[in-house]
GUVO-382725 format. One line per 8 residues: number of its first residue (from 0); their letters; for each residue x, y, z of N, C-alpha, C. Coordinates in Angstrom, 1 decimal. Example, Ala and Ser with C-alpha at 12.3 -4.5 7.8 and 13.67 -1.06 7.14 Angstrom:
# residues 2
0> as> 13.2/-5.7/7.8/12.3/-4.5/7.8/13.2/-3.3/7.8  12.8/-2.2/7.1/13.7/-1.1/7.1/12.9/0.0/7.9
END
This chain:
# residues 82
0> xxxxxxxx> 6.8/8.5/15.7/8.2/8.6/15.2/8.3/7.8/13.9  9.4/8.2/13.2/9.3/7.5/11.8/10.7/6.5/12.0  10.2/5.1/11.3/11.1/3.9/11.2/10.8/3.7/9.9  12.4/3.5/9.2/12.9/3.3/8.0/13.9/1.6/8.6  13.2/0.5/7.8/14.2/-0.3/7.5/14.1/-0.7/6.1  15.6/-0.8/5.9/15.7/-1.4/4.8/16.9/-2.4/4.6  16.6/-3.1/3.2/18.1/-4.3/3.1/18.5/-3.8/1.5  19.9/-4.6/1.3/20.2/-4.4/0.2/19.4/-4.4/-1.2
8> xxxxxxxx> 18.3/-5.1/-1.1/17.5/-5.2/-2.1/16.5/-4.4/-2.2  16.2/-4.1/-1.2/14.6/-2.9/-1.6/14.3/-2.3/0.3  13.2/-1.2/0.4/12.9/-0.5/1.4/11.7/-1.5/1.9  12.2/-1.9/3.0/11.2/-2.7/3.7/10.0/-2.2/4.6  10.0/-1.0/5.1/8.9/-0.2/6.0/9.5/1.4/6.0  8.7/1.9/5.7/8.6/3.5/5.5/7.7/3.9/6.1  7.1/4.2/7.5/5.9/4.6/8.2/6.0/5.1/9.8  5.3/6.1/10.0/5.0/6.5/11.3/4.9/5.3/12.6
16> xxxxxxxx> 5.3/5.3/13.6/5.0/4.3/14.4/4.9/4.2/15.6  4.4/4.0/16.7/4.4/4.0/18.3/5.8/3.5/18.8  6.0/2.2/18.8/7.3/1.9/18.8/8.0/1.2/18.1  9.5/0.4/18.5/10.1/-0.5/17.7/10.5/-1.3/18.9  10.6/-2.6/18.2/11.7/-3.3/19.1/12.3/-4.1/18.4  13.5/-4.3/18.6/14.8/-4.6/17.9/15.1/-5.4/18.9  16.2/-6.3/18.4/17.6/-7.5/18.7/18.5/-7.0/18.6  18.9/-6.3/19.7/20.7/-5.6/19.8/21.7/-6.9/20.0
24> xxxxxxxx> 22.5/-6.4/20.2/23.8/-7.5/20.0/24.1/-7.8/21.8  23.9/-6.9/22.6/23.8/-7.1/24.1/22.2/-7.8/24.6  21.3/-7.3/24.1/20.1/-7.4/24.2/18.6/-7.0/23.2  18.0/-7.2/23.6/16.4/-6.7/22.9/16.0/-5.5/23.7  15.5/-4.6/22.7/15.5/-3.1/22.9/14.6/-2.7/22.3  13.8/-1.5/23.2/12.8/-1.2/22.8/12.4/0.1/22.5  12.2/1.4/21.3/12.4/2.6/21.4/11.3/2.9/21.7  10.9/3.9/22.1/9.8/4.7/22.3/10.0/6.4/21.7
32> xxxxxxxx> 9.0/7.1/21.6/9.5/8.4/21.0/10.4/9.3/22.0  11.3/9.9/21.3/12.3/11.0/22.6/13.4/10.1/23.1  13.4/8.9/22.4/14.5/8.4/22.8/16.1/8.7/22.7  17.1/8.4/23.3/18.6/9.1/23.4/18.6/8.2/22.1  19.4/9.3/21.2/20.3/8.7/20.4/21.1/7.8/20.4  21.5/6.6/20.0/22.4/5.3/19.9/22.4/4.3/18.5  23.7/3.8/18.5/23.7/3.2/17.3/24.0/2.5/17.8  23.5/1.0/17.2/23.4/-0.1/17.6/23.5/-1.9/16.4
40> xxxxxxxx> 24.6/-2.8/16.7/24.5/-3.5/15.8/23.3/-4.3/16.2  22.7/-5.5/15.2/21.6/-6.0/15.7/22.1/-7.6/15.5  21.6/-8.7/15.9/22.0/-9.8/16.0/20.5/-10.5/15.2  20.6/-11.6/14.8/19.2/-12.7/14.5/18.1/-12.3/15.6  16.9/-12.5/15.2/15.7/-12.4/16.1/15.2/-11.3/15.0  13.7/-11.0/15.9/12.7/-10.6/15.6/12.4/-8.7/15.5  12.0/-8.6/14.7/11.7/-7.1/15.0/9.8/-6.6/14.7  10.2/-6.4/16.1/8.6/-6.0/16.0/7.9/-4.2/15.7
48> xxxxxxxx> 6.5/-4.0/15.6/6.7/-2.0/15.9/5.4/-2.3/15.9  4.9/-1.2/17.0/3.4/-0.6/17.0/3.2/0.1/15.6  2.1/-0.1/15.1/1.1/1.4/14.1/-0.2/1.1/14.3  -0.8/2.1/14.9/-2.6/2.3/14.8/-3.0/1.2/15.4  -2.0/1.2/16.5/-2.7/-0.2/17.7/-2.8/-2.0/17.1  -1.7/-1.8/16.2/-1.4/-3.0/15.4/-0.3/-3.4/15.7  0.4/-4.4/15.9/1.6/-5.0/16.1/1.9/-5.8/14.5  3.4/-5.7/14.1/3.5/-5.7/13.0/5.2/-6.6/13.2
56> xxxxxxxx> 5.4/-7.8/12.9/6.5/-8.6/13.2/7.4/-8.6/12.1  8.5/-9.8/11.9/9.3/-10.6/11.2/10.5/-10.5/11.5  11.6/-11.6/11.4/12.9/-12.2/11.5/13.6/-11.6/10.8  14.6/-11.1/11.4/15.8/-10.9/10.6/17.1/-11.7/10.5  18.2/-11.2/9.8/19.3/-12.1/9.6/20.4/-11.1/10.2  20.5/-10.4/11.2/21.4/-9.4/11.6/21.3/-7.7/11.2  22.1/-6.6/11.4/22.2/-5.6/11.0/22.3/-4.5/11.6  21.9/-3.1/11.6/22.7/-2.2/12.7/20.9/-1.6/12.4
64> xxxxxxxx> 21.2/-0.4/13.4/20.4/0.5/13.6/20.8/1.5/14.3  20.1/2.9/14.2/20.4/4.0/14.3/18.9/5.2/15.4  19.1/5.1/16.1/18.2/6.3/16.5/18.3/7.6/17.0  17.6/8.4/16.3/18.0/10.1/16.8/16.9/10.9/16.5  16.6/12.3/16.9/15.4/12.8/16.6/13.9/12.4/16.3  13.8/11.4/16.8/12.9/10.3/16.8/12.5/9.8/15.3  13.6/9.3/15.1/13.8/8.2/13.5/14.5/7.4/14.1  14.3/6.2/13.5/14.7/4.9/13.2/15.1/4.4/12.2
72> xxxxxxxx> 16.1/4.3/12.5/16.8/3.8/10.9/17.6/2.3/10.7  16.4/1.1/10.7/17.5/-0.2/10.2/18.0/-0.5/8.8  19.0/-0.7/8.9/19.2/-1.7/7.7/19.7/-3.1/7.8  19.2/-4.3/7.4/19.4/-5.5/7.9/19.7/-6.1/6.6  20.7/-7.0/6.8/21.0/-7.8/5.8/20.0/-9.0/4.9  19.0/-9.4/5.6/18.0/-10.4/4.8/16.7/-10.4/6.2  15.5/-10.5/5.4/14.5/-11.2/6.5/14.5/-12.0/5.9  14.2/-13.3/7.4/13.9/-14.3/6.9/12.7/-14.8/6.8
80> xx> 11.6/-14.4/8.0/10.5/-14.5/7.5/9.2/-13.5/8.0  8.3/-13.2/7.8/7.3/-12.4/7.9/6.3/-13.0/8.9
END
Protein backbone atom coordinates (compact mmCIF):
# COMPACT_ATOMS: atom_id res chain seq x y z
CA UNK A 1 0.00 0.00 0.00
CA UNK A 2 1.27 3.49 -0.53
CA UNK A 3 1.85 5.99 2.66
CA UNK A 4 2.24 9.64 2.11
CA UNK A 5 3.18 11.68 5.15
CA UNK A 6 3.82 14.90 5.12
CA UNK A 7 4.12 18.43 7.30
CA UNK A 8 3.99 21.93 6.51
CA UNK A 9 7.49 22.18 5.54
CA UNK A 10 8.38 19.39 3.21
CA UNK A 11 7.17 15.44 2.17
CA UNK A 12 8.32 13.27 4.76
CA UNK A 13 7.82 9.55 3.24
CA UNK A 14 6.67 8.75 -0.18
CA UNK A 15 6.88 4.79 -0.44
CA UNK A 16 5.18 1.42 -0.78
CA UNK A 17 4.72 -0.34 2.54
CA UNK A 18 3.46 -3.43 4.56
CA UNK A 19 2.01 -1.50 7.19
CA UNK A 20 1.46 1.63 9.29
CA UNK A 21 0.89 2.31 12.73
CA UNK A 22 -0.32 5.48 13.90
CA UNK A 23 -1.51 7.37 17.38
CA UNK A 24 -5.25 7.94 16.88
CA UNK A 25 -6.81 10.22 19.29
CA UNK A 26 -8.93 7.19 20.89
CA UNK A 27 -6.11 4.86 20.43
CA UNK A 28 -2.97 3.36 18.45
CA UNK A 29 -3.96 1.80 15.13
CA UNK A 30 -2.64 -0.23 12.93
CA UNK A 31 -3.39 -0.41 8.91
CA UNK A 32 -2.85 -3.25 7.03
CA UNK A 33 -3.63 -3.38 3.16
CA UNK A 34 -7.66 -3.57 2.30
CA UNK A 35 -8.28 -1.70 5.03
CA UNK A 36 -11.99 0.25 5.56
CA UNK A 37 -11.62 3.63 4.92
CA UNK A 38 -11.51 6.19 7.99
CA UNK A 39 -10.33 9.47 8.82
CA UNK A 40 -8.66 9.92 11.71
CA UNK A 41 -7.13 12.82 14.00
CA UNK A 42 -3.84 11.71 15.48
CA UNK A 43 -2.53 12.70 19.04
CA UNK A 44 1.57 12.79 20.15
CA UNK A 45 3.33 9.35 19.90
CA UNK A 46 5.07 7.44 17.56
CA UNK A 47 4.51 6.33 13.99
CA UNK A 48 5.94 3.40 12.88
CA UNK A 49 5.58 1.25 9.07
CA UNK A 50 6.89 -1.95 7.70
CA UNK A 51 9.14 -1.70 4.09
CA UNK A 52 11.20 -4.74 2.90
CA UNK A 53 11.02 -6.38 6.31
CA UNK A 54 12.39 -3.15 7.99
CA UNK A 55 10.67 -1.28 10.68
CA UNK A 56 11.06 2.36 10.11
CA UNK A 57 10.04 4.87 13.36
CA UNK A 58 9.78 8.56 14.74
CA UNK A 59 7.56 11.03 17.00
CA UNK A 60 5.23 13.08 16.03
CA UNK A 61 3.65 16.34 17.37
CA UNK A 62 -0.15 15.50 16.38
CA UNK A 63 -2.17 15.48 13.03
CA UNK A 64 -4.83 13.66 11.09
CA UNK A 65 -4.78 10.85 8.74
CA UNK A 66 -6.75 9.43 6.02
CA UNK A 67 -7.16 5.82 4.62
CA UNK A 68 -8.85 4.53 1.48
CA UNK A 69 -8.03 2.40 -1.49
CA UNK A 70 -5.05 1.33 0.23
CA UNK A 71 -3.23 4.79 0.67
CA UNK A 72 -2.25 6.49 3.55
CA UNK A 73 -2.31 9.75 3.83
CA UNK A 74 -0.60 11.75 7.08
CA UNK A 75 -0.06 15.04 7.54
CA UNK A 76 1.45 15.99 10.91
CA UNK A 77 2.21 19.14 12.22
CA UNK A 78 6.13 18.62 13.32
CA UNK A 79 8.26 15.45 14.09
CA UNK A 80 9.96 15.55 16.80
CA UNK A 81 12.30 13.09 16.57
CA UNK A 82 13.62 10.24 14.30
Amino acid sequence: MKLEIISPETKIVHDNVTSVSLPGEKSAFTVLQNHAPIISSLVAGKISFFKDDKVFSFRIDGGFAEIKKNKVSVCVEKIIEK
